[in-house]
C-alpha positions as CSV (number, residue, x, y, z in Angstrom):
1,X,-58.3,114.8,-99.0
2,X,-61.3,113.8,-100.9
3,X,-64.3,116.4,-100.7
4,X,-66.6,115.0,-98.7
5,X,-64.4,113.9,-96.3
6,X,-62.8,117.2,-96.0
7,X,-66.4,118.4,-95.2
8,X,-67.0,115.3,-92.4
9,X,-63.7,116.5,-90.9
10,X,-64.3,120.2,-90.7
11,X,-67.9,119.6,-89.0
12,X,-66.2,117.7,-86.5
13,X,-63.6,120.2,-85.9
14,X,-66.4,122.8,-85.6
15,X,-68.0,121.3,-83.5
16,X,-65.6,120.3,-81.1
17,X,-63.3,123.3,-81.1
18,X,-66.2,125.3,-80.2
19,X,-67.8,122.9,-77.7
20,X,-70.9,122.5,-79.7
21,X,-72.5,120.5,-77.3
22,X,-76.0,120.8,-78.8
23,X,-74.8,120.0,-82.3
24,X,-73.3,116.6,-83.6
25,X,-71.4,116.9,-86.9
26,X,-73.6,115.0,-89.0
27,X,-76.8,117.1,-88.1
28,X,-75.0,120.3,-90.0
29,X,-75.9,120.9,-93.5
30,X,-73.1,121.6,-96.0
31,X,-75.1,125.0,-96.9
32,X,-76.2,125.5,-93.4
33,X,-74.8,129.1,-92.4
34,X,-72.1,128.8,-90.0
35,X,-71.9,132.8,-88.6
36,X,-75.2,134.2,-87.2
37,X,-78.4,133.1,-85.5
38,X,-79.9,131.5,-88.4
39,X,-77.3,129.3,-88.8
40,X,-74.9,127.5,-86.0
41,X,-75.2,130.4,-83.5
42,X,-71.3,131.5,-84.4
43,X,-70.8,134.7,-83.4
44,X,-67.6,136.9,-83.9
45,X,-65.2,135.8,-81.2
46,X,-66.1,132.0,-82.2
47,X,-65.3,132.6,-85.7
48,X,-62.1,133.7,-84.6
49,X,-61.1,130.6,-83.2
50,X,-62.4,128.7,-85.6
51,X,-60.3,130.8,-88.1
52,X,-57.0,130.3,-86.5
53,X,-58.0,126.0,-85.8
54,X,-58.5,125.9,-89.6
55,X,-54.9,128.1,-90.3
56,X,-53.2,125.8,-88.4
57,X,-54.8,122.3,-89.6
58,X,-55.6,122.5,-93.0
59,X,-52.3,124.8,-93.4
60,X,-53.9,127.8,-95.6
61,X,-54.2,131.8,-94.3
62,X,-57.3,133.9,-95.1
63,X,-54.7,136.9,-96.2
64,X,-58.0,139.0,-95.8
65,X,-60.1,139.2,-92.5
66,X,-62.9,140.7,-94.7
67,X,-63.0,137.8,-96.7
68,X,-63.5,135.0,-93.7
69,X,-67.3,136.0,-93.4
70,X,-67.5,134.8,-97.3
71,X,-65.3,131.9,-96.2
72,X,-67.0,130.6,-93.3
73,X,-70.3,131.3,-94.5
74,X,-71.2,127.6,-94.8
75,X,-69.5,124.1,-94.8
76,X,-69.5,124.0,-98.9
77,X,-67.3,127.7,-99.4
78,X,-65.0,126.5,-96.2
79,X,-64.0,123.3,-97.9
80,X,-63.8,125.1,-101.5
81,X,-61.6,127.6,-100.1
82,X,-59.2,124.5,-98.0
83,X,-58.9,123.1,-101.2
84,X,-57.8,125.6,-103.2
85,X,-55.0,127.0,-100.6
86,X,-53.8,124.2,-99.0
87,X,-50.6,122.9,-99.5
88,X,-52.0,119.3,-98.9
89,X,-55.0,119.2,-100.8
């Protein structure tokens, strides 16, 4: 999948696998902080579930759950890191 519509994808699967009903996918930023109150409002449970949707659809594991803060931290290092460890990219 092409970049940036690997990044159009994963902003609509953020927002509607969280229920982001404030947010619409083309409003985010692709270096808008995902985790934390300056960014999306994720907090640690959400990114948990937004962890295991993106396992599961893009195919790839974060081997290192100290490592998905650095990987979710915005759209641009969540697509970077799909690309690199998918399968199907």
């Amino acid at each position: 999948m092409e970049t940036e519509a690997l990044k159009s994808q994963l902003k609509s699967d953020i927002v509607s696998s969280l229920s982001l009903i404030n947010c619409k996918p083309n409003e985010i930023a692709d270096d808008e902080t995902i985790v934390g109150e300056n960014g999306l409002g994720i907090d640690s449970i959400d990114i948990l579930d937004l962890l295991t949707m993106v396992e599961k659809k893009y195919h790839v594991r974060v081997q290192n759950t100290n490592d998905a803060k650095k990987i979710f931290l915005n759209i641009n290092t969540l697509t970077d890191f799909i690309q690199k460890n998918s399968p199907d990219a």
